[in-house]
Z-matrix of the N, CA and C atoms (Angstrom, degrees):
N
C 1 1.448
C 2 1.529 1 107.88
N 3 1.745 2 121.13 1 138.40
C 4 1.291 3 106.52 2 173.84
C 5 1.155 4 102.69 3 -110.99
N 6 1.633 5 110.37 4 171.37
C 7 1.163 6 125.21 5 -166.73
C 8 1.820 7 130.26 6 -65.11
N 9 1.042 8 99.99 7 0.61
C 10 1.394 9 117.02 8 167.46
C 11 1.401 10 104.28 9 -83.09
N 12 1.063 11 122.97 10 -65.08
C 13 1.312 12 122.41 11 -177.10
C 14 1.967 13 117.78 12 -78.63
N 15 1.336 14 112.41 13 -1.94
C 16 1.453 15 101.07 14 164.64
C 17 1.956 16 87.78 15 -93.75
N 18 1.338 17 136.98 16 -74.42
C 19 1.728 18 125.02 17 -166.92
C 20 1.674 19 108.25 18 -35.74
N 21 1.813 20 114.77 19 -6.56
C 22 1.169 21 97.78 20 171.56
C 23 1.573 22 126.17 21 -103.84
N 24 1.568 23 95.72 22 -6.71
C 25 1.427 24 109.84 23 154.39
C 26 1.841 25 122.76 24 -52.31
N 27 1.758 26 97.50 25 -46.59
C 28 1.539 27 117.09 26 -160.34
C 29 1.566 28 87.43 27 -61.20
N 30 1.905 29 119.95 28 -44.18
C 31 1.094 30 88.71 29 -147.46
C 32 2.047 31 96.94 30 -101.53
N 33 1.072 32 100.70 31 13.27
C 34 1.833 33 100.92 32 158.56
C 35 1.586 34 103.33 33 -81.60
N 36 0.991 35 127.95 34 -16.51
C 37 1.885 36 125.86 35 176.40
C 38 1.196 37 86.22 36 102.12
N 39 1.451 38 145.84 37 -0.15
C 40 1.791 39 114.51 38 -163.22
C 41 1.263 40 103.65 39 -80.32
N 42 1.751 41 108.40 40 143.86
C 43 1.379 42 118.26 41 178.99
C 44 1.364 43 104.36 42 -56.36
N 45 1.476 44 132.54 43 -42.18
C 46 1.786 45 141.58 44 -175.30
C 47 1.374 46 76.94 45 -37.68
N 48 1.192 47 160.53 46 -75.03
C 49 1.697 48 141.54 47 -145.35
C 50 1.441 49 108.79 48 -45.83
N 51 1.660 50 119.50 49 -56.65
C 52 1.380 51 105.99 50 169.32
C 53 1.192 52 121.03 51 -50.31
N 54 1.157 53 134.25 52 -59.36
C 55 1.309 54 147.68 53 158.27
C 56 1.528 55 121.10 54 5.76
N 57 1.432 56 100.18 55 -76.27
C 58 1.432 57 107.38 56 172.15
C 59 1.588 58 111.11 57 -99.11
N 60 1.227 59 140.63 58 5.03
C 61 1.108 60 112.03 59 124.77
C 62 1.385 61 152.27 60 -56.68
N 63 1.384 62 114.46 61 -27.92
C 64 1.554 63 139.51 62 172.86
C 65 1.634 64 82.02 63 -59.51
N 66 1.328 65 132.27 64 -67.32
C 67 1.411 66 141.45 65 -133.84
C 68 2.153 67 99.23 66 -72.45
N 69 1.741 68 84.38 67 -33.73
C 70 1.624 69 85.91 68 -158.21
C 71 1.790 70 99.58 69 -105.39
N 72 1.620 71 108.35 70 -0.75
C 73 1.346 72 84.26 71 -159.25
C 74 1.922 73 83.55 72 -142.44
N 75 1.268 74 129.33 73 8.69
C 76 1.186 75 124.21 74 -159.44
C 77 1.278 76 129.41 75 -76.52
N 78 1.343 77 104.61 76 -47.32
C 79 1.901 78 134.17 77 153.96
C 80 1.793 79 116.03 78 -48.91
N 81 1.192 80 103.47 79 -41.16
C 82 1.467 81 113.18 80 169.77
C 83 1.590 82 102.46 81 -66.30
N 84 0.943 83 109.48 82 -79.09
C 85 1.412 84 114.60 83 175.04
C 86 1.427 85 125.82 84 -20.01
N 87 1.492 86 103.41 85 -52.75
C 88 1.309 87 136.43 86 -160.21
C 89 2.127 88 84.25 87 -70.07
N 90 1.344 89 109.74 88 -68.03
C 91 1.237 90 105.09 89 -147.32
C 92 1.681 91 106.73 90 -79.88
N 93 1.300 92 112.90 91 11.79
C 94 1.726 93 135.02 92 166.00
C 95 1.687 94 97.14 93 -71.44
N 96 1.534 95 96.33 94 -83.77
C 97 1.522 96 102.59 95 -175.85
C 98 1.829 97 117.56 96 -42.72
N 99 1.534 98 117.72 97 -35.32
C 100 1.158 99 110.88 98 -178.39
C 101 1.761 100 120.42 99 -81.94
N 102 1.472 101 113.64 100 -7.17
C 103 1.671 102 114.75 101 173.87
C 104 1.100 103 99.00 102 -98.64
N 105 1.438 104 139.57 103 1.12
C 106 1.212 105 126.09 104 152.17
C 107 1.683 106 127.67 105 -90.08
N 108 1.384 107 95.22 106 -46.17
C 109 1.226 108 120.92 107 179.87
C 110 2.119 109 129.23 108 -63.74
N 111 1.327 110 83.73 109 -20.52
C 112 1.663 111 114.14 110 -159.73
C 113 1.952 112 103.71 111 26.40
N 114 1.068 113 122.46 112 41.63
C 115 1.602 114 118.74 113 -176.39
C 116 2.045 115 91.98 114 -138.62
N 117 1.455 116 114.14 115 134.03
C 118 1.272 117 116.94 116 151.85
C 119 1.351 118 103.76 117 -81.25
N 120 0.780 119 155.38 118 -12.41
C 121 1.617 120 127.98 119 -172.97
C 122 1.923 121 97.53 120 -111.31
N 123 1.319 122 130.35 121 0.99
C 124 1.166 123 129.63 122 165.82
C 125 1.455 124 113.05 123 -93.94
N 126 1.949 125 118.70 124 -38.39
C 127 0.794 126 115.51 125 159.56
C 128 2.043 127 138.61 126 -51.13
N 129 1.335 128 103.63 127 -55.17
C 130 1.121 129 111.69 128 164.18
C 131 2.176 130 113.65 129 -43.86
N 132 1.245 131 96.20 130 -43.24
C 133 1.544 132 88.90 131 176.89
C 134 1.391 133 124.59 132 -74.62
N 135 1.163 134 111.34 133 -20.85
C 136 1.475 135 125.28 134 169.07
C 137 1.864 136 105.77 135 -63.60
N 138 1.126 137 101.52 136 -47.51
C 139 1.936 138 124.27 137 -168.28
C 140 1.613 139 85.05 138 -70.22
N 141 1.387 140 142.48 139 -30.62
C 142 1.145 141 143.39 140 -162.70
C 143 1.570 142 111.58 141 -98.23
N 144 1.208 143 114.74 142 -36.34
C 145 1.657 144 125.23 143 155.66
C 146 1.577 145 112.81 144 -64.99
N 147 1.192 146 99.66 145 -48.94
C 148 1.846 147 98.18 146 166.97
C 149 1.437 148 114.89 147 -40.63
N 150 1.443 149 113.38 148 -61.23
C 151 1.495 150 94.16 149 -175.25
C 152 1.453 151 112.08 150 -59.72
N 153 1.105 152 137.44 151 -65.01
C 154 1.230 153 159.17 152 168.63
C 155 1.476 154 92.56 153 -4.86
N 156 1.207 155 122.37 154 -79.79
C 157 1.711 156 127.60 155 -169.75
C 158 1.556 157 105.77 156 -61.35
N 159 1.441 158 127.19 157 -41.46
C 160 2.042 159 119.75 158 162.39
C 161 1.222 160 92.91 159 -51.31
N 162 1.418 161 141.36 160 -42.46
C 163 1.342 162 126.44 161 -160.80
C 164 1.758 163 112.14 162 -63.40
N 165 1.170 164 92.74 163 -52.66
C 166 1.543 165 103.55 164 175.75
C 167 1.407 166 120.79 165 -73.43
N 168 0.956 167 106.83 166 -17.91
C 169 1.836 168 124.12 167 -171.99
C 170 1.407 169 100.88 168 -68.78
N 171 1.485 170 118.85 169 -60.20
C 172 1.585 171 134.05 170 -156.44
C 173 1.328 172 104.84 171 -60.92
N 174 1.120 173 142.18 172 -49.88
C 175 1.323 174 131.75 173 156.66
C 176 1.472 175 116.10 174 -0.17
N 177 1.303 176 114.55 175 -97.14
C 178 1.433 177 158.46 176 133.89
C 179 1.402 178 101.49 177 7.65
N 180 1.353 179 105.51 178 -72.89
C 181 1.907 180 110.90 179 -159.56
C 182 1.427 181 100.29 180 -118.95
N 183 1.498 182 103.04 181 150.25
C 184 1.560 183 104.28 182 169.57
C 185 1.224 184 113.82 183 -136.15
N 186 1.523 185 124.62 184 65.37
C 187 1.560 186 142.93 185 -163.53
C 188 1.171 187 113.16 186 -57.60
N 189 1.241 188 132.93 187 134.67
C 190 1.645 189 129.39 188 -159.40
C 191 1.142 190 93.41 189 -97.03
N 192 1.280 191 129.13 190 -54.67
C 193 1.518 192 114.83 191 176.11
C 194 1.760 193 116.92 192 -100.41
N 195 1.267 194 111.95 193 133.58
C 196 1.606 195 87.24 194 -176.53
C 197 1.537 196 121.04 195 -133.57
N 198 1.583 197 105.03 196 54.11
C 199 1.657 198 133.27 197 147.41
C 200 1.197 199 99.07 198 -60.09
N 201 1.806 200 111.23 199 -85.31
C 202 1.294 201 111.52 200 -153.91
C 203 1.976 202 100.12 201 -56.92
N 204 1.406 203 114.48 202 -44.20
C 205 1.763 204 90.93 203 175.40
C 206 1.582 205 117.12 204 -61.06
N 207 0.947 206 135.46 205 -68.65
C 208 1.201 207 132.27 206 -163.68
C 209 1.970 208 112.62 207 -45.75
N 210 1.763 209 104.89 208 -40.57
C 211 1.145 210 92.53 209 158.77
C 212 1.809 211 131.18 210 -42.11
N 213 1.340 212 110.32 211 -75.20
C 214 1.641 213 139.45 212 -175.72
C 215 1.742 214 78.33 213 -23.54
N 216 1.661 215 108.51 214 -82.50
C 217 1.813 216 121.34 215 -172.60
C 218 1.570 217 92.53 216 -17.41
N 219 1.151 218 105.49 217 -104.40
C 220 2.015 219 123.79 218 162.97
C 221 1.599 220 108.55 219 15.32
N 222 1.333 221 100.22 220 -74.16
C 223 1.782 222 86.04 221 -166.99
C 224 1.510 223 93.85 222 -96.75
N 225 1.044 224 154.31 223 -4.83
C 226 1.175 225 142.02 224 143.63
C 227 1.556 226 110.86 225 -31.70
N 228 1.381 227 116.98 226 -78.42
C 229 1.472 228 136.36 227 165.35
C 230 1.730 229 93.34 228 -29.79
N 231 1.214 230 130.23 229 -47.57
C 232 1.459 231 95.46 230 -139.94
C 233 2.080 232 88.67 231 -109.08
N 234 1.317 233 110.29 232 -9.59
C 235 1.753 234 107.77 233 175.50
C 236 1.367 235 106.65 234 -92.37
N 237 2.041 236 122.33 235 -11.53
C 238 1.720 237 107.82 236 157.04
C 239 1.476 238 113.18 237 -69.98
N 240 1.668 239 115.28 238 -26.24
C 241 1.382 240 97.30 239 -173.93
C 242 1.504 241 120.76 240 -97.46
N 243 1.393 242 103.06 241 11.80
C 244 1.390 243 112.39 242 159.97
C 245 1.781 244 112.08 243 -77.60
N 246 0.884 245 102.19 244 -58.70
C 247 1.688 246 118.60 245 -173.91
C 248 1.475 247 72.99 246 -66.91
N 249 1.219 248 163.37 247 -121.17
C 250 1.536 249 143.69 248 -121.55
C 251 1.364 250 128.97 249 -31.97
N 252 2.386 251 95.33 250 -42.32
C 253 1.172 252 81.66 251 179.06
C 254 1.247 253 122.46 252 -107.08
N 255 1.232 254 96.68 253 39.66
C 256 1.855 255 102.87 254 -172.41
C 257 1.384 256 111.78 255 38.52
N 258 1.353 257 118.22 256 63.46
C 259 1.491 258 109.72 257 -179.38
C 260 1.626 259 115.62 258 -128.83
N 261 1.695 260 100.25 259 97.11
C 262 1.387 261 87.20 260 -160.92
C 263 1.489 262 125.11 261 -104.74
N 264 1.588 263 113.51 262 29.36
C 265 1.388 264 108.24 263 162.05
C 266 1.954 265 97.97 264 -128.80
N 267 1.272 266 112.98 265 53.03
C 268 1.383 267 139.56 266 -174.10
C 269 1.518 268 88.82 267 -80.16
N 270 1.675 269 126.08 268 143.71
C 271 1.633 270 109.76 269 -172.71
C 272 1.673 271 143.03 270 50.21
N 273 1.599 272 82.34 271 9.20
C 274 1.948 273 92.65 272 172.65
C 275 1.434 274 106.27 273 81.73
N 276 1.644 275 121.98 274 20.32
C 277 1.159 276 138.48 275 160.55
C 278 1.970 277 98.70 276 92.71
N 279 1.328 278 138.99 277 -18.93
C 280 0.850 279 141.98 278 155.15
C 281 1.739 280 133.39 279 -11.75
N 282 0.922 281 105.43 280 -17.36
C 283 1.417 282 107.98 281 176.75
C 284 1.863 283 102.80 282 -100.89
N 285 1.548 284 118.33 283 -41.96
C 286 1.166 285 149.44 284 -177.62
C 287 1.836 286 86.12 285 -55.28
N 288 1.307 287 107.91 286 -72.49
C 289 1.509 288 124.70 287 171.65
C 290 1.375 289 114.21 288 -17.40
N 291 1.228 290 115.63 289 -68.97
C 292 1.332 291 125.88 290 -134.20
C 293 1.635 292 87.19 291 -90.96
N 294 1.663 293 112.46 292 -43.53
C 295 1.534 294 115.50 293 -168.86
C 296 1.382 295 103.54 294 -58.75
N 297 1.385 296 118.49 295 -51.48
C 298 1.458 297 115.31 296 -174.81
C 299 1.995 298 116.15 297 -67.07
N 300 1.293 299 112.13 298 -18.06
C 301 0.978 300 97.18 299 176.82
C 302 1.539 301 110.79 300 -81.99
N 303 1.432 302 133.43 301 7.65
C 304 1.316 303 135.68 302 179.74
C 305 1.881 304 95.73 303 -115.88
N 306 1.161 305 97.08 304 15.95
C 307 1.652 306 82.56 305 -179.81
C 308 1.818 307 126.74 306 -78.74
N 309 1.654 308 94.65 307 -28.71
C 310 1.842 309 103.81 308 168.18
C 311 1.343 310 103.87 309 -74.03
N 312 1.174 311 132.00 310 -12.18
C 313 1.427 312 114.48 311 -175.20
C 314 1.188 313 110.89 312 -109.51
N 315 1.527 314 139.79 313 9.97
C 316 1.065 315 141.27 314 157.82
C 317 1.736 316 117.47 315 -109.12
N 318 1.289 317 111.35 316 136.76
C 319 1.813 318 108.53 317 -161.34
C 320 1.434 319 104.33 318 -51.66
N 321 1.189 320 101.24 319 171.04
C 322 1.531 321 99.77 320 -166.61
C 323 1.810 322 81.36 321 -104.82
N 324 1.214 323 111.90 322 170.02
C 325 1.503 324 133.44 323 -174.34
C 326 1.248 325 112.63 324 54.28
N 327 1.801 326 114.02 325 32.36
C 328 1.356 327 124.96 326 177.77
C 329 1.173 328 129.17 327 -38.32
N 330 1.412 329 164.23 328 155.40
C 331 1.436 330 108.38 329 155.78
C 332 1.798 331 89.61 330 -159.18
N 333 1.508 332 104.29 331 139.56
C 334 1.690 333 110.78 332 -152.28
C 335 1.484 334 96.55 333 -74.35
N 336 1.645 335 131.15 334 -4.07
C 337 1.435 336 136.53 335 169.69
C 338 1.484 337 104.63 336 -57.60
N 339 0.785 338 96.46 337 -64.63
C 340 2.039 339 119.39 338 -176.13
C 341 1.736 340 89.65 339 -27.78
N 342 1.304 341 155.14 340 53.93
C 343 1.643 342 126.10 341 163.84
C 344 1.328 343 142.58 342 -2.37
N 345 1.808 344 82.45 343 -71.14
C 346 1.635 345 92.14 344 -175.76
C 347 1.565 346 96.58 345 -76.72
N 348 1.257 347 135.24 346 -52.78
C 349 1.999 348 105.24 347 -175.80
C 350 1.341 349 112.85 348 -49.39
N 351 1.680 350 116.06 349 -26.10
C 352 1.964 351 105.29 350 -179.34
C 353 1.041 352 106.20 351 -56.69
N 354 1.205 353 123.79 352 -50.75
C 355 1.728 354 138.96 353 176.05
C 356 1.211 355 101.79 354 -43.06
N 357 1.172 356 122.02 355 -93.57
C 358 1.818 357 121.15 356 -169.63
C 359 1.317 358 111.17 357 -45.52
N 360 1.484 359 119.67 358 -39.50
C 361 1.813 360 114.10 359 -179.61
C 362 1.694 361 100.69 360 -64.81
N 363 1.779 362 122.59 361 -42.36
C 364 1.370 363 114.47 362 -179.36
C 365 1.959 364 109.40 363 -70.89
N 366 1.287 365 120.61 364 -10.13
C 367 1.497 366 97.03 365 178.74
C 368 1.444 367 111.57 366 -110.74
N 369 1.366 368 108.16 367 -1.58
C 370 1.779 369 131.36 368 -167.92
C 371 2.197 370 79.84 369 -75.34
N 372 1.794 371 110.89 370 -48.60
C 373 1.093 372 115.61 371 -150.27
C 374 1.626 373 106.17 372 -75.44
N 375 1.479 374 108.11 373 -47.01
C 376 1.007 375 122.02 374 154.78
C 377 1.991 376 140.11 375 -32.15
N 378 1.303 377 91.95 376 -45.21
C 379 1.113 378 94.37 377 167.06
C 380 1.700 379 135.09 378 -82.01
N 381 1.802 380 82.97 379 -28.89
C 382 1.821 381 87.84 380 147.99
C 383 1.238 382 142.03 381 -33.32
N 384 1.467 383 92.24 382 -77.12
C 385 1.821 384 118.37 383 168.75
C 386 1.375 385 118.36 384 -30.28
N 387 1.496 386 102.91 385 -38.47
C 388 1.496 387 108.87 386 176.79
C 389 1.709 388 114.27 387 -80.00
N 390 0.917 389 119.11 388 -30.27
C 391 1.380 390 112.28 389 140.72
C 392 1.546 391 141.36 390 -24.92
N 393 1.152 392 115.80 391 -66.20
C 394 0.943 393 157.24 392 -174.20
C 395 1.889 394 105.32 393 -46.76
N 396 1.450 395 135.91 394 117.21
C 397 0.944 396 117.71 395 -175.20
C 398 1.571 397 112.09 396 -75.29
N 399 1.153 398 129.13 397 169.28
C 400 1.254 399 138.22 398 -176.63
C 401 1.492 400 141.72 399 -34.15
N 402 1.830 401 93.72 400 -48.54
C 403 1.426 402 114.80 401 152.00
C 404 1.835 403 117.02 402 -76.55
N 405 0.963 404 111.59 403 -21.24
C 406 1.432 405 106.87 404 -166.88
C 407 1.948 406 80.08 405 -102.99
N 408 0.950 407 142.08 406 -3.41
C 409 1.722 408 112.89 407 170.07
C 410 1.600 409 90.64 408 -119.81
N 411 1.456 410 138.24 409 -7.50
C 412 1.530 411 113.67 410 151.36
C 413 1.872 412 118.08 411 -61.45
N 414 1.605 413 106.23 412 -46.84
C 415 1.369 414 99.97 413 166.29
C 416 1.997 415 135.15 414 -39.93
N 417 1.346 416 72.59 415 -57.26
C 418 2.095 417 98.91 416 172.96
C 419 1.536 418 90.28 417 -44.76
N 420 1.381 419 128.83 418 -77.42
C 421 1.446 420 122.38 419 -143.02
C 422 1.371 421 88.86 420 -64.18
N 423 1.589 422 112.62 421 -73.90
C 424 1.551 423 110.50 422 -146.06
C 425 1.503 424 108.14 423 -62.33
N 426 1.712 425 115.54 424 6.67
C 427 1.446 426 76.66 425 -179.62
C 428 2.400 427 87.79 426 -114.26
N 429 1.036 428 105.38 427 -13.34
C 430 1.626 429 121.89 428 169.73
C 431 1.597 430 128.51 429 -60.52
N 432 1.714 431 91.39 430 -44.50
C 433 1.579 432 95.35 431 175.24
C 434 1.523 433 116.52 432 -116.11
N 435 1.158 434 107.78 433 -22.61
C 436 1.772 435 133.31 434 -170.89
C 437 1.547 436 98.24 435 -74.96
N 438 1.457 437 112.48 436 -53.56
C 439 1.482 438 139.20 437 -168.68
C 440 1.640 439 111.05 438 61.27
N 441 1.877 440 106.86 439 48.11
C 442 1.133 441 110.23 440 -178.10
C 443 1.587 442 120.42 441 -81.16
N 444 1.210 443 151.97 442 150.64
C 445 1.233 444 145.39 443 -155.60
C 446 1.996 445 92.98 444 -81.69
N 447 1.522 446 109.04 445 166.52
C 448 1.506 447 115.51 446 -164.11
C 449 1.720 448 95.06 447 -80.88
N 450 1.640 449 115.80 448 -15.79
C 451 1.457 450 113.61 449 -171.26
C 452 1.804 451 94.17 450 -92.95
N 453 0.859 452 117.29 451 10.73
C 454 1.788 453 108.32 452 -168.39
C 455 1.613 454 90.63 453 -118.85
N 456 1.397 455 133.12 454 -33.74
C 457 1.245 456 140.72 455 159.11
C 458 1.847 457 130.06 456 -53.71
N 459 1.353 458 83.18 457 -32.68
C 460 1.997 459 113.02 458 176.86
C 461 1.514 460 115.99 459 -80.62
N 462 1.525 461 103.99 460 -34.88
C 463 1.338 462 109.21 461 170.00
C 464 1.507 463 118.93 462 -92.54
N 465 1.669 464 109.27 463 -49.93
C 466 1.505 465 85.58 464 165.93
C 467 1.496 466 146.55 465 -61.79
N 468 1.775 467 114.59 466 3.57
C 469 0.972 468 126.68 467 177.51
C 470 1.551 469 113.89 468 -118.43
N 471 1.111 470 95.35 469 -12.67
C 472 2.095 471 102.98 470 164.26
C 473 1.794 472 103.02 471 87.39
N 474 1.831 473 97.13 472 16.89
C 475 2.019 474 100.62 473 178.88
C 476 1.724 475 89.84 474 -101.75
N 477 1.491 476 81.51 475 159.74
C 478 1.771 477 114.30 476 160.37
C 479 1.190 478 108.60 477 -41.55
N 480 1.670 479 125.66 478 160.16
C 481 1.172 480 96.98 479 171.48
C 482 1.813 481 95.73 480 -106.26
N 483 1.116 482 123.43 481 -14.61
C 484 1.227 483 101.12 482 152.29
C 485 1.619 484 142.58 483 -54.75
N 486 1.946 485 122.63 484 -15.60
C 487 0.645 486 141.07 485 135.97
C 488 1.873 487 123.16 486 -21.82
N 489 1.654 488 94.21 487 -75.27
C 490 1.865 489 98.98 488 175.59
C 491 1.274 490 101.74 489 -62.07
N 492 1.353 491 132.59 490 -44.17
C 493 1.604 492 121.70 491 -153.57
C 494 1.894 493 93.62 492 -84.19
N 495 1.027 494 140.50 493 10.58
C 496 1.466 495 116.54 494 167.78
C 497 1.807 496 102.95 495 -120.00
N 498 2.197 497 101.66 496 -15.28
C 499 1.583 498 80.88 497 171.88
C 500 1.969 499 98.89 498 -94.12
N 501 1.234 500 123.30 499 9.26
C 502 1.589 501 106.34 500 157.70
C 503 1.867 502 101.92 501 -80.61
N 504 1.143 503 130.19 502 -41.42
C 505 1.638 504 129.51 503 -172.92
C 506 1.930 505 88.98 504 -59.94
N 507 0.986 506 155.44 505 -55.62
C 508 1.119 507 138.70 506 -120.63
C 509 1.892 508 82.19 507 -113.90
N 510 1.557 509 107.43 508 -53.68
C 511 2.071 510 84.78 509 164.89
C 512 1.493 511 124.52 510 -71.50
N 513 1.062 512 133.36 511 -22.32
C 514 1.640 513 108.36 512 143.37
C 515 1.214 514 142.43 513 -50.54
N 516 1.372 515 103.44 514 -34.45
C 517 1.326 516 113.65 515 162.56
C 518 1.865 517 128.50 516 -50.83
N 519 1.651 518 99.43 517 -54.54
C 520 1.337 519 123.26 518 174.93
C 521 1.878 520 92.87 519 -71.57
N 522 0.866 521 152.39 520 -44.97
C 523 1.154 522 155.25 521 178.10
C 524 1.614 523 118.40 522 -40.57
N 525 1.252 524 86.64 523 -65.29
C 526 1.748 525 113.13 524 157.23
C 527 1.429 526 110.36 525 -24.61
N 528 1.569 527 101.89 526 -88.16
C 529 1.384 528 109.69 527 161.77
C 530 0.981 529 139.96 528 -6.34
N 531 1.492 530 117.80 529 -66.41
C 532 1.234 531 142.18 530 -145.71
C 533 2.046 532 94.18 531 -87.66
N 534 1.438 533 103.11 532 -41.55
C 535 1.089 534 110.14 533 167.79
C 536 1.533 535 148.96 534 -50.50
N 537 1.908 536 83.09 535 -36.06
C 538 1.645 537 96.78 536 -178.31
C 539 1.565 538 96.72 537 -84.54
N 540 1.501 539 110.67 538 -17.49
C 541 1.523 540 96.08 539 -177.98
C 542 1.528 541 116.08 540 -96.14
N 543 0.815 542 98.23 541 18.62
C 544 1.672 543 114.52 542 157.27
C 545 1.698 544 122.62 543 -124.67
N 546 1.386 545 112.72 544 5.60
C 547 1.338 546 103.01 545 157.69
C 548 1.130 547 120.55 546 85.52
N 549 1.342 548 112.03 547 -7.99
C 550 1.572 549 132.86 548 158.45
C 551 1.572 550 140.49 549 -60.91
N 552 1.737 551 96.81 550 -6.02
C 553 1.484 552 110.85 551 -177.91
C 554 1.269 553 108.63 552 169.84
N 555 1.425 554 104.23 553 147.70
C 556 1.409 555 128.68 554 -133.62
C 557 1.335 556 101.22 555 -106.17
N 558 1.738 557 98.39 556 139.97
C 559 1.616 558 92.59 557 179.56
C 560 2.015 559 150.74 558 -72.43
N 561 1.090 560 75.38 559 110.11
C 562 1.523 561 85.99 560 179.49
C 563 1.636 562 141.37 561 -127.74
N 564 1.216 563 95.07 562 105.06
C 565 1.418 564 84.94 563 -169.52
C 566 1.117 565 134.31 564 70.92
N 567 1.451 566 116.50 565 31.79
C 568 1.661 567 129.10 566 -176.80
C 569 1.313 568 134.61 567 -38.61
């Protein structure tokens, strides 16, 4: 079933929308919540709030593709219930990891209240990525937004993992950059 025709399930009310979402989107889901989450039975509950929030969502939204939504839902769900449970070597400290290694390249006194800077820091970031050649912005995401470990990135792409970990050091680096020349963050240590 494609995704046009399961959000058109969501928005007739039929339960079949969970259904074949679980079917088409569940494992994906599943393995979001668990590189953040490092728990199957936290993950799955996160994957279980997911549906719950498309449920309520579809009304509202009618997402043409709904990977990239159901993802966003997903680690949303699964970085509040990190921050709930204050658990910070949750996933082998990896989430902890990954945030701090983006911490010089995002301004310091950031703050997710601010809108319009989330906005400009998310299209300032965005437009990076697009930069970015193919392997070096599959690395960026899955290990930035995915928060997949640098050895789960090494294997699904058949590199070293010293390989990913100096081309993630060299796009933070360029990231950096890209930042101060947009005014988005302050100089340090260039």
């Amino acid at each position: 079933m494609n995704d046009k025709e399961i959000v058109d399930l969501y928005w007739m009310r039929s339960e079949q929308a969970i259904q074949e979402t679980e079917r088409k989107y569940g494992k994906y889901c599943r393995i979001i919540a668990f590189n953040i989450l490092g728990s199957t039975e936290d993950s799955e509950e996160c994957v279980n709030d997911t549906w719950l929030a498309a449920w309520n969502a579809m009304p509202d939204k009618r997402p043409e593709r709904l990977n990239p939504f159901l993802a966003k839902i997903t680690r949303n769900f699964a970085l509040s219930k990190i921050v709930r449970q204050n658990a910070k070597k949750r996933g082998g400290g990896e989430v902890d990891l990954a945030l701090d290694e983006l911490d010089d390249c995002i301004p310091s006194g950031y703050s997710l209240e601010k809108e319009l800077e989330d906005r400009e820091l998310a299209q300032a970031i965005d437009h990076f990525i697009r930069t970015l050649s193919e392997e070096e912005a599959f690395a960026f995401i899955a290990r930035y937004y995915f928060l997949a470990t640098e050895r789960e990135i090494a294997e699904k792409r058949g590199y070293t993992r010293s390989k990913v970990s100096m081309m993630l050091k060299r796009s933070r680096d360029k990231l950096k950059k890209h930042l101060l020349q947009e005014g988005l963050c302050e100089i340090q240590n260039v």
